[in-house]
C-alpha positions as CSV (number, residue, x, y, z in Angstrom):
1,X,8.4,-16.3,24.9
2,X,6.9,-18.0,21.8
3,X,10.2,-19.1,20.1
4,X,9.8,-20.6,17.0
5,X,11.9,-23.2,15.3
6,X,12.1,-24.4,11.3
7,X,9.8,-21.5,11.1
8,X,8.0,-23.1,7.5
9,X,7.8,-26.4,8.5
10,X,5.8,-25.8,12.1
11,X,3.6,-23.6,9.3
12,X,2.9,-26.1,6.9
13,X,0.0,-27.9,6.0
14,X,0.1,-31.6,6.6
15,X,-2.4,-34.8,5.1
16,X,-3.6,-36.5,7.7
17,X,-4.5,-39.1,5.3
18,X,-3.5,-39.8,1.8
19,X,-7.4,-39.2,0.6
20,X,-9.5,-38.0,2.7
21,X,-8.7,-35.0,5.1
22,X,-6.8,-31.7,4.5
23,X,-5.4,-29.8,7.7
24,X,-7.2,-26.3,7.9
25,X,-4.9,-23.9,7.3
26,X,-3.6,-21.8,10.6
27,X,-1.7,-18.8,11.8
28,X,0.7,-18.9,14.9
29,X,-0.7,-16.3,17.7
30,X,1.4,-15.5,20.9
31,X,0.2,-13.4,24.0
32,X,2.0,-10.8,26.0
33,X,-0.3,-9.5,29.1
34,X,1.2,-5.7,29.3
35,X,-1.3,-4.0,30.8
36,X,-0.1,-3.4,34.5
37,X,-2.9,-2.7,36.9
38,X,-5.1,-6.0,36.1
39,X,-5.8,-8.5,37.8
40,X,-5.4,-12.7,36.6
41,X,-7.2,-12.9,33.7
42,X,-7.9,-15.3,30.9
43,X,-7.5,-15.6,27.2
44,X,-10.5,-16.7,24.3
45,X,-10.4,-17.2,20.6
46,X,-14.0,-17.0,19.9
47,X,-15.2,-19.5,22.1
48,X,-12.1,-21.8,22.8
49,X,-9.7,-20.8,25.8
50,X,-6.0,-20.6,25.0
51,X,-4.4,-20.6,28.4
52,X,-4.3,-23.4,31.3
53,X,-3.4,-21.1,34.1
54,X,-4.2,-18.1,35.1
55,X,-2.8,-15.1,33.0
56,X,-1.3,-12.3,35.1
57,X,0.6,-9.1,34.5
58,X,4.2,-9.5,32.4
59,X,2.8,-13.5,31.3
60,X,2.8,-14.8,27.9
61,X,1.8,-17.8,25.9
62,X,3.7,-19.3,23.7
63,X,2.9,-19.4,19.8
64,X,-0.1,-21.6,19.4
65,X,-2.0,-22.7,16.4
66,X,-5.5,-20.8,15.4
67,X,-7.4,-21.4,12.6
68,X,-6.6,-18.8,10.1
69,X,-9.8,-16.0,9.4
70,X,-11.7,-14.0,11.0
71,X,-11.6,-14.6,14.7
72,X,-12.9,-13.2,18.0
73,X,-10.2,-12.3,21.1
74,X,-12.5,-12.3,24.4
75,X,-10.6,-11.4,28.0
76,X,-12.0,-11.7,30.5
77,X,-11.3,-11.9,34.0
78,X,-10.1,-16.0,36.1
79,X,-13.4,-17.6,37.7
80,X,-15.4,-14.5,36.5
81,X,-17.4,-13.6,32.8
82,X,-16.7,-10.1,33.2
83,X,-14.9,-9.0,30.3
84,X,-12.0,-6.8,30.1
85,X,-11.3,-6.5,26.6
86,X,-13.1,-8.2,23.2
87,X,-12.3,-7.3,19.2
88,X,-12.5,-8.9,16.2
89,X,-9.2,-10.1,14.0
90,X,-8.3,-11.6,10.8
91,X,-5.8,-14.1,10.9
92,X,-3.9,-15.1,7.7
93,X,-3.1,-18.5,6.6
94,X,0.7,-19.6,7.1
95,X,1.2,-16.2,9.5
96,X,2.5,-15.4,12.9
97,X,1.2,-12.4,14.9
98,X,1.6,-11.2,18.6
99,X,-1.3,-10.6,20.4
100,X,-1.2,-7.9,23.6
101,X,-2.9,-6.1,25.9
102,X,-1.9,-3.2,26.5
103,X,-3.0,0.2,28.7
104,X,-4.4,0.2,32.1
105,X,-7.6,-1.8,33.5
106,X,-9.4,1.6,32.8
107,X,-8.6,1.8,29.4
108,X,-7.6,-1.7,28.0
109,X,-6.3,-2.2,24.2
110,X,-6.0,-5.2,22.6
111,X,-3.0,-4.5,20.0
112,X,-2.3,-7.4,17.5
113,X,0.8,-7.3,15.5
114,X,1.9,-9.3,12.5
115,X,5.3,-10.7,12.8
116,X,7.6,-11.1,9.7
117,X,9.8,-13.6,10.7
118,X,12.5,-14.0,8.4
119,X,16.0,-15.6,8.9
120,X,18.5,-13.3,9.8
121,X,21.9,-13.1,7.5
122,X,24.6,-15.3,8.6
123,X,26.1,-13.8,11.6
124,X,23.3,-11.3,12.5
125,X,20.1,-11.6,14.3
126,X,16.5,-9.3,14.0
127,X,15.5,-6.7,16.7
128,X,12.3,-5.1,17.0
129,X,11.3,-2.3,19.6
130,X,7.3,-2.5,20.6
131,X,6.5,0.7,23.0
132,X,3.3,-0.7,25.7
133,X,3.6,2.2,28.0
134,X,0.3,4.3,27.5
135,X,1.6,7.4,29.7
136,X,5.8,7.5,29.0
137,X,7.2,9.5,25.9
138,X,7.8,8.2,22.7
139,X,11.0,6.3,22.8
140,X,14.0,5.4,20.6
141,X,15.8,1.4,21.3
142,X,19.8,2.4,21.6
143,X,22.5,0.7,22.4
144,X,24.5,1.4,25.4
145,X,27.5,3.4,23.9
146,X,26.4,2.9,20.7
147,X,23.7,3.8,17.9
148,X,20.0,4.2,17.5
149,X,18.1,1.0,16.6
150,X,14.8,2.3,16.7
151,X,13.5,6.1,17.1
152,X,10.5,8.2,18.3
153,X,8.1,5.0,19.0
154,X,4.6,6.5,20.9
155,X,2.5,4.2,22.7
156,X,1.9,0.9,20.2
157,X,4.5,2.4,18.1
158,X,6.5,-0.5,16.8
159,X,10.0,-0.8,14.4
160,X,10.4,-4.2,12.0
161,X,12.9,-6.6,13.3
162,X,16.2,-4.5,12.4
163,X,19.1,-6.7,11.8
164,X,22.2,-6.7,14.5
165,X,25.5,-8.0,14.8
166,X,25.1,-11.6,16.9
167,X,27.1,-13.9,18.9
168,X,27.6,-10.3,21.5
169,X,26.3,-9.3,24.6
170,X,24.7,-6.1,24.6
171,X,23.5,-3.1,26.9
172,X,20.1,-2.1,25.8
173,X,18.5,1.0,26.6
174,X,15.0,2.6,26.3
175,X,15.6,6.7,25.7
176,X,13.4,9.7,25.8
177,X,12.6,10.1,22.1
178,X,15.4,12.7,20.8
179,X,17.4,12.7,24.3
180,X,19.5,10.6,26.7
181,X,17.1,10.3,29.4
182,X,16.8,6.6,30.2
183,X,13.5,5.2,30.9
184,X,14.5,1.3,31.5
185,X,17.4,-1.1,30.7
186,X,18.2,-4.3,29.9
187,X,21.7,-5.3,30.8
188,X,23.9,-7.9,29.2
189,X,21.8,-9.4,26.9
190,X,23.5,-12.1,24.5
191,X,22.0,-12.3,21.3
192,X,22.5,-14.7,19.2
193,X,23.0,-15.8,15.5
194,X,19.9,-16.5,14.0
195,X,17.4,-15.4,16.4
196,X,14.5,-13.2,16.3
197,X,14.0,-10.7,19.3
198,X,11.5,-8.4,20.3
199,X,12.6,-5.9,23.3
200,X,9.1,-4.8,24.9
201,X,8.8,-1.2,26.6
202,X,5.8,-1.3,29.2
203,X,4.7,-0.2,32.7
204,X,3.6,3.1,33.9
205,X,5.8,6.7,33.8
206,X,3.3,7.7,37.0
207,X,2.7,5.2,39.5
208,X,3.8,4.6,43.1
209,X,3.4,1.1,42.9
210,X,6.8,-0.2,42.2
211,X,5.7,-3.4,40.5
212,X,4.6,-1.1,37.6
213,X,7.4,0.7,36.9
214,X,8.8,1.6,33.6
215,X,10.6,-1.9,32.2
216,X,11.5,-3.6,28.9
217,X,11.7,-7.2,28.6
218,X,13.5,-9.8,25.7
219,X,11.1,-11.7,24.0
220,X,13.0,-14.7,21.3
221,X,10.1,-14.6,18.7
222,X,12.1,-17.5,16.5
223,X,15.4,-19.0,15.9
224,X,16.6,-20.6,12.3
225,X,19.4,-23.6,12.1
């Protein structure tokens, strides 16, 4: 999802012209859709839609330019103007953030995170843990066998991007805040030198439909040469 290369460079502002035209300045936006009981839906900045196809539960969009300031998020729902969800953000010139939304089609959220995205030391790579599930426990990100990353993250709790050691394959687990009860897994994961990662915790602790479940997913937010 939304992996960013030469970070400063896609960020920059460019002449289109020697004289007579200045590029706006922008922000980088992605968009997670973690919100597990609605249906396909669709994605506005103010009045300009973002996505080309249908948006459905566990999508994303890759990081796309907005113009930085304040700016409208509409959802609403494919082939319909019912809105599901609507608030009002300021975006920062030269700054990434990541968009969700995140709850259940009773009670949507839109949750907008900025994202420091800065290159890892040599050998390591950045980790952050975002917790999406309205109705699990707080959580802590472990590793399988090993240490705590993150601890006791509530719903739209959030860590910064923690460095690890890269270039490994690792056993990630979400825990019961405080216990080793584990609520979802990600198994062999490589991650790698450089990159940016964001493990996401989402779905539903009570549900019977099995699509809904507690999971986490692996998000590369950016990678640096």
């Amino acid at each position: 999802m939304g992996a960013l290369s030469l970070f400063s460079l896609l960020l920059s502002s460019c002449l289109k012209d020697t004289s007579t035209y200045v590029a706006p300045p922008v922000a980088l936006v992605t968009f997670y859709q973690a919100s597990p009981d609605e249906p396909a839906m669709n994605l506005d900045l103010n009045t300009n839609q973002v996505n080309q196809t249908p948006i459905y539960y566990g999508d994303d969009i890759d990081y796309f330019r907005a113009y930085a300031g304040q700016r409208t998020v509409n959802l609403f729902y494919t082939n319909s103007l019912t809105t599901i969800a609507t608030t009002t953000v300021t975006l920062l010139p030269n700054a990434a953030y990541s968009l969700f939304l995140a709850n259940t089609a009773a009670n949507p959220q839109i949750v907008l995170l900025k994202d420091t995205l800065n290159r890892p030391a040599a050998g390591n790579a950045g980790i952050r843990l975002v917790n999406l599930s309205p109705d699990a426990p707080a959580v802590d990100l472990a590793v399988q066998g090993g240490s705590v990353l993150a601890s006791n993250r509530a719903f739209k709790g959030f860590s910064s991007f923690l460095p690890l050691t890269a270039n490994s394959s690792y056993t990630f687990q979400i825990l019961q805040a405080g216990t080793n009860n584990v609520l979802a897994t990600l198994p062999n994961v490589a991650i790698n030198s450089g990159f940016v990662y964001t493990i996401l915790f989402h779905g539903l602790a009570n549900t019977t439909n099995s699509g809904d479940k507690l999971a986490a997913d692996l998000i590369t937010n950016a990678y640096f040469y």
